[in-house]
C-alpha positions as CSV (number, residue, x, y, z in Angstrom):
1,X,3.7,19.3,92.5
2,X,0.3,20.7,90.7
3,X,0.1,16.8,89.1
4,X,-0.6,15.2,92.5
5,X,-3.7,17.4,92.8
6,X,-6.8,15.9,92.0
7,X,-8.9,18.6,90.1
8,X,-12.5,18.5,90.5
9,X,-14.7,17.6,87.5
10,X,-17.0,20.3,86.2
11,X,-20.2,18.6,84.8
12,X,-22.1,20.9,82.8
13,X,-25.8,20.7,82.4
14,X,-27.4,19.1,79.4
15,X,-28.6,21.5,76.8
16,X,-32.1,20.5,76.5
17,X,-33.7,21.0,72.7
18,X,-37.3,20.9,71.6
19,X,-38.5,18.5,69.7
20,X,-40.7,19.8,66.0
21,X,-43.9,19.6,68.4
22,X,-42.5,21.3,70.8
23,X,-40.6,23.9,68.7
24,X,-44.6,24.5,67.2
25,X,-45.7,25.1,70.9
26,X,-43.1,27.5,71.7
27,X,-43.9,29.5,67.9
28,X,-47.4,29.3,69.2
29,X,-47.4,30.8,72.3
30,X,-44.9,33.5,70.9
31,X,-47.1,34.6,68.3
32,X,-48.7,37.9,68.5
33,X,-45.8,38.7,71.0
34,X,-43.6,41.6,70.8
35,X,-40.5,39.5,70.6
36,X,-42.4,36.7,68.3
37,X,-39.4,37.3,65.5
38,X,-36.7,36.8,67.7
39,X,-37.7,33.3,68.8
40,X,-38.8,32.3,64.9
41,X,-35.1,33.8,63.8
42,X,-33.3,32.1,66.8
43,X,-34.9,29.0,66.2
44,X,-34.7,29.0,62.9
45,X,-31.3,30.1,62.3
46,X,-29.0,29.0,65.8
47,X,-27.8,32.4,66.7
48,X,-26.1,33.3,70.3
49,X,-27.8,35.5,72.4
50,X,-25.2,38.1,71.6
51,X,-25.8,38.0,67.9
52,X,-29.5,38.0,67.9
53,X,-29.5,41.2,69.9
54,X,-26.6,42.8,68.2
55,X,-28.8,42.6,64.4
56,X,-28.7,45.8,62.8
57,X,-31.5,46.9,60.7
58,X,-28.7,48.5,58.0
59,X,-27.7,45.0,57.5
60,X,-30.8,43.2,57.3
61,X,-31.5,43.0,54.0
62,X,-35.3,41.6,53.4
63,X,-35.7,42.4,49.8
64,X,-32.4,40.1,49.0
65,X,-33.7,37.8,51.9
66,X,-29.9,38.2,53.6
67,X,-29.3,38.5,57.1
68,X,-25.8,39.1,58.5
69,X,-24.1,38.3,61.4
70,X,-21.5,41.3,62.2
71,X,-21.4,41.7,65.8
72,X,-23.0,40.6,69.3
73,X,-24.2,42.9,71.8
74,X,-22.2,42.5,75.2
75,X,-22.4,43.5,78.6
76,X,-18.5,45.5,78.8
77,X,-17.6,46.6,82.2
78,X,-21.4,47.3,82.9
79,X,-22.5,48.8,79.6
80,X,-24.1,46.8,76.4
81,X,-21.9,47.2,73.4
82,X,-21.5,46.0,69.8
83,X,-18.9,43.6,69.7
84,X,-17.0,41.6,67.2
85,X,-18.8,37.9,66.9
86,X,-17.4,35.4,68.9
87,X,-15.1,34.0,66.1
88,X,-14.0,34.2,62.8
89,X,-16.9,31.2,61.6
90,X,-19.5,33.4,63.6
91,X,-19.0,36.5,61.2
92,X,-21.6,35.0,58.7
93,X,-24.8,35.9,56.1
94,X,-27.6,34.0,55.9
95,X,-30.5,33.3,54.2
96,X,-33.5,33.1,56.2
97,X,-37.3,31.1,55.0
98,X,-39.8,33.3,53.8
99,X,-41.7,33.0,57.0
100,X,-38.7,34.7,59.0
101,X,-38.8,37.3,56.2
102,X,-42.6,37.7,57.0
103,X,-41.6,38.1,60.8
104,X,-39.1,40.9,60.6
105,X,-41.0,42.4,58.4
106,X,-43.9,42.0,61.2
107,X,-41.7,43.3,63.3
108,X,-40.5,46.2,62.0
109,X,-43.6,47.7,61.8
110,X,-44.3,46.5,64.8
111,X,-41.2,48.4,66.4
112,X,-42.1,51.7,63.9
113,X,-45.4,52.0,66.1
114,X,-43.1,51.3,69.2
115,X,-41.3,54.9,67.6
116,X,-43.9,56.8,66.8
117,X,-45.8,56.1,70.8
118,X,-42.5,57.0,72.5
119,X,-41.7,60.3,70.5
120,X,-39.1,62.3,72.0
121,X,-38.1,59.5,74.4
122,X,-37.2,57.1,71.6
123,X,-33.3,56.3,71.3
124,X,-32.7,54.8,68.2
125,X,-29.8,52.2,68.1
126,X,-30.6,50.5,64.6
127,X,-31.1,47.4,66.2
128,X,-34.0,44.9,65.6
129,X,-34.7,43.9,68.6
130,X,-34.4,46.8,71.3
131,X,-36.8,48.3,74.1
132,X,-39.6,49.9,73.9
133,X,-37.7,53.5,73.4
134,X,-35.3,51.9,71.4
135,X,-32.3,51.2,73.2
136,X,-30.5,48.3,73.0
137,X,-32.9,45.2,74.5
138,X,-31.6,44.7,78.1
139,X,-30.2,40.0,78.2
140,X,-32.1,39.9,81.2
141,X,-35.6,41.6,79.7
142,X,-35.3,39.2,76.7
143,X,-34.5,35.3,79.2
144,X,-37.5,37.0,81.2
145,X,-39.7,37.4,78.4
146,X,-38.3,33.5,77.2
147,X,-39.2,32.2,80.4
148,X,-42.9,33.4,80.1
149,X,-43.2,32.0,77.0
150,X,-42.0,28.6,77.8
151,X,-44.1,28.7,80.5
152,X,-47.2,29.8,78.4
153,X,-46.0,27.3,75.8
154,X,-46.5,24.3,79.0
155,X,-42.7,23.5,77.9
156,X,-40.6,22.5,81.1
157,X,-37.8,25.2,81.8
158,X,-35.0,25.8,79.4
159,X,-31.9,27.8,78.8
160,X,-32.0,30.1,75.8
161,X,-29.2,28.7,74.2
162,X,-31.2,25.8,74.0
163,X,-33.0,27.7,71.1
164,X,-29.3,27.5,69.3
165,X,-29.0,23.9,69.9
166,X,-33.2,23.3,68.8
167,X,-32.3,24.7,65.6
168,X,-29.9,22.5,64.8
169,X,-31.3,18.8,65.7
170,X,-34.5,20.2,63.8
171,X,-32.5,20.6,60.6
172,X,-31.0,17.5,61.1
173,X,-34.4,16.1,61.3
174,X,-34.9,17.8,58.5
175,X,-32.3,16.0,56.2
176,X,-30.2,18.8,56.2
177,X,-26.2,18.3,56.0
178,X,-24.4,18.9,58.8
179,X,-21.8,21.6,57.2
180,X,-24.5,22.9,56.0
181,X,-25.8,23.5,59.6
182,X,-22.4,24.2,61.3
183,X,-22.2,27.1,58.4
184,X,-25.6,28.6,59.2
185,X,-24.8,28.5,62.6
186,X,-21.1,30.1,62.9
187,X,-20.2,26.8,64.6
């Protein structure tokens, strides 16, 4: 009986990806901003939402220039938690340019002065990117904060995974192979 029905077609949106220019813009208008790393890593790199919220500082390893994917923070039945990555290819190490190096490192002094103005209020969770007190960063803080910067950046509106999908048409532009990019990427 369920074959006579005709199922409706689910069209999902097109992912829309910056070109180099506009990938520039976007860097631009994020520089100086508390969250200028994450955009540089994410759109450098291709990492889920999840994952770039879910980086540890005990993994990150600058000196070795290593960063490893080993969980995704998740919204579970109302709380953020650290969660396993999405799948097996997304449990990954990679290593990121110099200037990404230069931007965590930015950042975590950035984030040490973040400590040392919230005092006793701070909560530290290890993670690079996280509140002001240290908690983990709230999804919806970070796709507001995106959303002003696209907007500062004069960029029409785009998702965030759009970052993940950037990264990888701007290494293709770049020559690079595209195991290569499906490896740095968990894909």
């Amino acid at each position: 009986m369920a074959t006579l029905v005709n199922l409706p077609s689910v069209s999902r949106p097109k992912i829309r990806t910056l070109s180099p220019d506009e990938a520039r813009l976007l860097l631009k208008a994020a520089k100086g901003e508390r969250l200028e790393a994450l955009y540089t890593v994410t759109l450098a790199l291709g990492f889920r939402r999840g994952e770039i919220l879910g980086l540890s500082w005990t993994d990150v390893d600058l000196e070795q220039s290593k960063v490893p994917v080993n969980c995704s923070l998740q919204r579970v039945n109302g709380e953020l938690k650290l969660q396993e990555p999405k799948t097996e290819q997304s449990r990954r190490t990679v290593a990121p340019h110099p200037a990404m190096v230069g931007a965590l490192r930015a950042h975590r002094v950035r984030q040490q002065r973040e400590r040392l103005l919230a005092g006793i209020r701070w909560q530290e969770s290890g993670l690079v990117f996280n509140c002001r007190v240290g908690t983990p960063l709230e999804p919806r803080n970070m796709l507001r904060d995106f959303r002003r910067i696209v907007d500062k950046a004069g960029l029409p509106r785009m998702r965030f995974h759009g970052l993940r999908h950037s990264a990888a048409s701007l290494l293709i532009a770049q020559g690079v192979h595209p195991r290569a990019i499906m490896e740095l990427s968990g894909a």
